[in-house]
Backbone as numpy.savetxt, mean C-alpha at the origin, in Angstrom:
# Nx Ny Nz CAx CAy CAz Cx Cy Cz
-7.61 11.64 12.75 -8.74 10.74 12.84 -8.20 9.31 12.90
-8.75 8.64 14.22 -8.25 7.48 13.81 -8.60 6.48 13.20
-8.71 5.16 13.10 -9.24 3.63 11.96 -10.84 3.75 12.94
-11.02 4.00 14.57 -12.51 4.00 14.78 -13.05 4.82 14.56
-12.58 6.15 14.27 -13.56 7.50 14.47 -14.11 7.25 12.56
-12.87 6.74 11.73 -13.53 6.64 10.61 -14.59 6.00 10.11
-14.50 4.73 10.54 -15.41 3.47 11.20 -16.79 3.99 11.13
-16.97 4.78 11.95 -17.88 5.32 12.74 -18.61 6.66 11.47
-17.51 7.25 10.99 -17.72 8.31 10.35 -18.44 7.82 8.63
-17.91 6.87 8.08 -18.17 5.90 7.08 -19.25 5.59 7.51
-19.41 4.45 8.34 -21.06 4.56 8.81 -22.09 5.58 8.62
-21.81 6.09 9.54 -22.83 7.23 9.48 -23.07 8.21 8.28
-22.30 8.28 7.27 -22.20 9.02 5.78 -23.38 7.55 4.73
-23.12 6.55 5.14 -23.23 5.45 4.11 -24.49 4.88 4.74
-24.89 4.66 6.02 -26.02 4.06 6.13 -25.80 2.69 6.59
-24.84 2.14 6.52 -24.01 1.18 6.73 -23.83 0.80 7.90
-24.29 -0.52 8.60 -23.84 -0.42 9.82 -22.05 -0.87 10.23
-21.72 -0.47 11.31 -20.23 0.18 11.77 -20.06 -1.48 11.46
-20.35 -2.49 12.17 -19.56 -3.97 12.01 -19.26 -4.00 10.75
-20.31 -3.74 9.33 -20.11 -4.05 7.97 -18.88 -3.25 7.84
-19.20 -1.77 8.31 -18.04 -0.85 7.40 -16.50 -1.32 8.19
-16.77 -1.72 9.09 -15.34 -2.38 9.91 -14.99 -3.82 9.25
-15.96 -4.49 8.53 -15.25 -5.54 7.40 -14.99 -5.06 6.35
-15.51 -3.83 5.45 -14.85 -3.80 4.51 -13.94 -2.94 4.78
-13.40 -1.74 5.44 -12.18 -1.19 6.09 -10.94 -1.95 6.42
-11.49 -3.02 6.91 -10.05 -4.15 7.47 -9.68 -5.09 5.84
-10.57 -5.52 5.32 -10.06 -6.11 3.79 -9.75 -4.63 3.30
-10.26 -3.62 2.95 -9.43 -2.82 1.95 -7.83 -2.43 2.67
-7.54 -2.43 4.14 -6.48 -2.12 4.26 -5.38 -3.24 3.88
-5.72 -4.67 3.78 -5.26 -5.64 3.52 -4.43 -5.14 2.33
-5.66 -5.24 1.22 -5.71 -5.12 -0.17 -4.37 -4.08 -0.37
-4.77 -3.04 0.11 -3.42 -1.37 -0.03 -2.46 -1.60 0.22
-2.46 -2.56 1.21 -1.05 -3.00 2.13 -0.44 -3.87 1.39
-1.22 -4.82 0.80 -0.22 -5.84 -0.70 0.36 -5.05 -1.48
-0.43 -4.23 -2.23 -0.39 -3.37 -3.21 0.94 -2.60 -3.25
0.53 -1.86 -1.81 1.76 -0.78 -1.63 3.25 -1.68 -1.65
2.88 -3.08 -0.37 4.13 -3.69 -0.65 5.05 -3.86 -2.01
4.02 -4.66 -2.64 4.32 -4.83 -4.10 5.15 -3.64 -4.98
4.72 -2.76 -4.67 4.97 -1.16 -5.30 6.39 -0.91 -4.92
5.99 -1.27 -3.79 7.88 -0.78 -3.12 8.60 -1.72 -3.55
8.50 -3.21 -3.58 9.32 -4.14 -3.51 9.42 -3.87 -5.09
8.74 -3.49 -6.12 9.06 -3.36 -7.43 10.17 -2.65 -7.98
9.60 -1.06 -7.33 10.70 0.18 -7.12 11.67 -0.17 -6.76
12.07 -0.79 -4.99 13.39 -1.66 -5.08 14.17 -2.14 -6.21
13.62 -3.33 -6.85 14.39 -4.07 -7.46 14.81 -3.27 -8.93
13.79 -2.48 -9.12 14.34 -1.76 -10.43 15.68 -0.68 -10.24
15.52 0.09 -9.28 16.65 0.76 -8.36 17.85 0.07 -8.11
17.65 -1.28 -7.87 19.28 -2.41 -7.53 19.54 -2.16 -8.96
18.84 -3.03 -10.35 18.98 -3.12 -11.36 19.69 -1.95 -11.97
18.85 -0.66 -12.11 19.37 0.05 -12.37 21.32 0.42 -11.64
20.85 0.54 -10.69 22.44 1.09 -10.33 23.83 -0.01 -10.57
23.44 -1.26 -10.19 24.14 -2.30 -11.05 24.49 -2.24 -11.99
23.67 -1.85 -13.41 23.84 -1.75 -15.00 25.09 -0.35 -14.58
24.22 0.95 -14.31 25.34 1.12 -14.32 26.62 1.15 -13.51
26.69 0.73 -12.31 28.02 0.15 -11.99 28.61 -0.98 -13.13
27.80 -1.66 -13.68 28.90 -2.28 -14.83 29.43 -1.81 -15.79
28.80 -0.97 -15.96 29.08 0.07 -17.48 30.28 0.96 -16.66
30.55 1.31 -15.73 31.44 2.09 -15.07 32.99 1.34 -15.01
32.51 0.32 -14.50 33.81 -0.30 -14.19 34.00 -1.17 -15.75
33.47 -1.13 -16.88 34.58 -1.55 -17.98 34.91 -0.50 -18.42
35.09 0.18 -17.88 35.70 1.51 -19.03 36.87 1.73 -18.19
């Protein structure tokens, strides 16, 4: 299914006309898309962190 058939499909479940449900569809993908970024870029940095600590703990011994 693609972003119009849902569009379309949202509409028609909600009563909603398609322009509205096509503004709030395009802000919520915004919204997920920060989110998710955020999520990953978090996971990243804890993953560097982590393997760093222990690469340091490795190499004083």
């Amino acid at each position: 299914m693609n972003k119009a058939e849902v569009i379309l499909k949202v509409s028609d479940k909600s009563g909603v006309n398609e322009n509205d449900c096509r503004k709030v569809l395009n802000a919520f993908e915004v919204v997920l898309s920060e989110r998710l970024s955020d999520c990953i870029s978090g996971a990243f940095y804890k993953t560097y962190s982590m393997t760093s600590f222990i690469k340091s703990k490795k190499d004083n011994k």
